[in-house]
N, C-alpha and C positions, 0 to 999 in steps of 0.2 A: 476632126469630126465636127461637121456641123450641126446644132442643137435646132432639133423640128419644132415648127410652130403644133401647138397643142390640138388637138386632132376636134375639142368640143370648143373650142375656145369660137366659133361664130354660133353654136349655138347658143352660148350663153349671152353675146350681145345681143341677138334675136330674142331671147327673151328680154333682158331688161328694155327693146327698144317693144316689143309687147306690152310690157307692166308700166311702161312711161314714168322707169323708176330713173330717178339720179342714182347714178351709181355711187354715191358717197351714201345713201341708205343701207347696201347693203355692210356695210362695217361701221357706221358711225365717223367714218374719217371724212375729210374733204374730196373731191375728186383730183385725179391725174391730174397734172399741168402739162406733160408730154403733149408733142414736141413743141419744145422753143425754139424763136426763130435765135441764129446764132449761137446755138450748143454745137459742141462736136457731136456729142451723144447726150440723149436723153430717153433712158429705157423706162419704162412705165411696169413693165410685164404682166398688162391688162389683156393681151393677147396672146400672153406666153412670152418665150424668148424670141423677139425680133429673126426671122429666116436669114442667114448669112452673116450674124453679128457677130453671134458667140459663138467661141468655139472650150473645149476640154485641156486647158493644159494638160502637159501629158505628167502625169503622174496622179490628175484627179479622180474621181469614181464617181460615173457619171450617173450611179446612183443613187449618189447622195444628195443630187441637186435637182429642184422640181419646184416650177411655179404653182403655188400653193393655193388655193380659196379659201383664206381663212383672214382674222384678220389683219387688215395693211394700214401703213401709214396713209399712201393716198389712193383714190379708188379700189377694186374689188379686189386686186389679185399682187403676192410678193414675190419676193426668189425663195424659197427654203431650202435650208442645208440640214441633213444629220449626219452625225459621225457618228458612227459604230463605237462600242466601247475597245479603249488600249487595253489589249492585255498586257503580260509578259513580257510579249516579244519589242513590244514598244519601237512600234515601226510607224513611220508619219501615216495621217489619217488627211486625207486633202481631198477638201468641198468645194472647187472653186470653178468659176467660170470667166474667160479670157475673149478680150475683143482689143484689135488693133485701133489704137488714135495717131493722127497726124504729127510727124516728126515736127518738137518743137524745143523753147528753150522754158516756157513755162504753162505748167498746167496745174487748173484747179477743178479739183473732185468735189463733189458734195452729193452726198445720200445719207437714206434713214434704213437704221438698224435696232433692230429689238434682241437683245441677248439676255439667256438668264442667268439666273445671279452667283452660278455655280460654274459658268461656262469655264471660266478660266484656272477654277479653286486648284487643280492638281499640274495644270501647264501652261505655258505660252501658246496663244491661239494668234493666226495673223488673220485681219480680215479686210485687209488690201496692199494692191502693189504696184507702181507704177514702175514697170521692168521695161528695160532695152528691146527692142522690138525684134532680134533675134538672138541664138545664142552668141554669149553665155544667160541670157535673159536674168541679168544680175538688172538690181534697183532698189528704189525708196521703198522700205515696209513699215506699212503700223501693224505694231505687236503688243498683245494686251495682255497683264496681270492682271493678277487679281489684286490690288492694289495701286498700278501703275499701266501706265501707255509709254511702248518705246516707239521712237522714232528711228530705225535703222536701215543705216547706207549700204546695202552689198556692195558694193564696188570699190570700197575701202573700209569695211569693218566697223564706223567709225558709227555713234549712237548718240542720240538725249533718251534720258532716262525723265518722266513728265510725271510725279508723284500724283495721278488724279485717278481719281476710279471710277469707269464709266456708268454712266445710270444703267439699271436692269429691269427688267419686266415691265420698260413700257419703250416705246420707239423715242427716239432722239435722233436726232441730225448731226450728221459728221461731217465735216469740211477739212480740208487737206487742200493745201497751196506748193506746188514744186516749181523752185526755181533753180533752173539745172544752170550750174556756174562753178566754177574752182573759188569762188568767193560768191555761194548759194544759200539756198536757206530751203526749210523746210516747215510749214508752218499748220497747226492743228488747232481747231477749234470743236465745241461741243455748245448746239444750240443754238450756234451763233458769237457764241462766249469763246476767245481765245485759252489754250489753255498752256501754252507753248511752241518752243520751234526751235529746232536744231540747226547752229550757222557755223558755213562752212563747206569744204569741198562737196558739192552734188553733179558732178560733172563725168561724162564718161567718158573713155580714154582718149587718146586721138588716135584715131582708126580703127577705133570700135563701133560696134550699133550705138547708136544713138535710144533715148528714148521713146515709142513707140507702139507699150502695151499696156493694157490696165486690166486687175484680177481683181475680183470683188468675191467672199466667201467667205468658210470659216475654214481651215487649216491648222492644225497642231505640226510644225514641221521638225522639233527637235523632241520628243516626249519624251522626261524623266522619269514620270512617275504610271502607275493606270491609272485609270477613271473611267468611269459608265458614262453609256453616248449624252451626246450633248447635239443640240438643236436652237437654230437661231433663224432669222427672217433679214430681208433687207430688201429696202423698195427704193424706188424712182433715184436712178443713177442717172446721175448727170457729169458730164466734162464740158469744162470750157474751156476756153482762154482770157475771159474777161471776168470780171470779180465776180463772185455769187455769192449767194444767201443762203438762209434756211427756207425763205417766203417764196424764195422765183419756184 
């Protein structure tokens, strides 16, 4: 399913090109930098979600996810996810939204996320994943404690465990480096600031999909325990293939 561009979303640049507002006024932050020349992707979601981009992996609730007016890291408008609360039955709770990138051997993410400070207190939440571009759409995930960021391989099991606890209630920059190799690496940073990296087999099989997608959200996919919903933001998604920063 394709995710529709936002139905008010020209009216609202019709007004800010009325009020000859910067649109960094209306949140305090800086403006978009979307689009760079030489990203694969750079999603802003100042217009909604890009027509054709994203789509719902299947198992997400495409209710959970909606470009928000409130406030963003850069310009007026973010992604927002909520999850419902876990009951009981403690069955995965999945915010996510999927767009195809260009079969390669190395890609680097970088976006800003705001989560709060309780996001993770009762479970593992994933809120990205650089999966094989068909099934079994196995791949690299960052998986967050509350105390910790994992770094995990689906496609052989295989993990760094990164004792760092991400900042909450304010947006921070996340960056993630994939170098998909049987002698690969996987590398994470916060701010700009390195904070670890998993080395070692990132490579998928031979005569398998290759990698070729990228999910960006919040998901609970193994829940232990309940917990009352939980609600997070993430703006201006970028892929490259060439270094990036917190600044581009």
């Amino acid at each position: 399913m394709v995710l529709p561009r936002a139905a008010f979303a020209p009216l609202l640049a019709l007004a800010g090109c009325a009020l000859a507002l910067d649109e960094s006024a209306l949140t305090g932050g800086e403006p978009s930098r979307c689009p760079l020349a030489d990203a694969i992707l750079c999603e802003s979601f100042e217009d909604g979600l890009t027509p054709g981009l994203w789509r719902y992996p299947i198992g997400s609730d495409p209710d959970a996810v909606a470009v928000v007016d409130e406030d963003a890291a850069r310009g007026r408008r973010a992604l927002g996810v909520a999850i419902d609360p876990i009951d009981e039955d403690l069955a995965e709770q999945r915010g996510e939204i999927t767009t195809d990138l260009p079969v390669g051997d190395t890609y680097r993410v970088r976006m800003f996320a705001f989560l709060p400070p309780d996001a993770t207190a009762a479970n593992q939440a994933r809120i990205l994943k650089i999966a094989q571009a068909s099934p079994p759409l196995s791949g690299v995930q960052l998986l967050l404690d509350s105390d910790a960021v994992e770094i995990h391989i689906g496609l052989t099991g295989a993990s760094r465990r990164l004792p760092v606890s991400l900042p909450s209630d304010r947006w921070f920059c996340l960056t993630i480096e994939l170098v998909a190799a049987a002698a690969g690496s996987v590398s994470v940073a916060i701010d700009d600031q390195p904070i670890g990296s998993f080395e070692g087999d990132t490579s998928t099989p031979d005569g398998g999909p290759p990698y070729g997608a990228l999910s960006v959200g919040l998901t609970f996919p193994d829940p232990a325990s309940p917990q009352p919903a939980v609600s997070a933001r993430f703006d201006e998604v970028l892929a490259t293939s060439a270094a990036v920063s917190c600044g581009d």
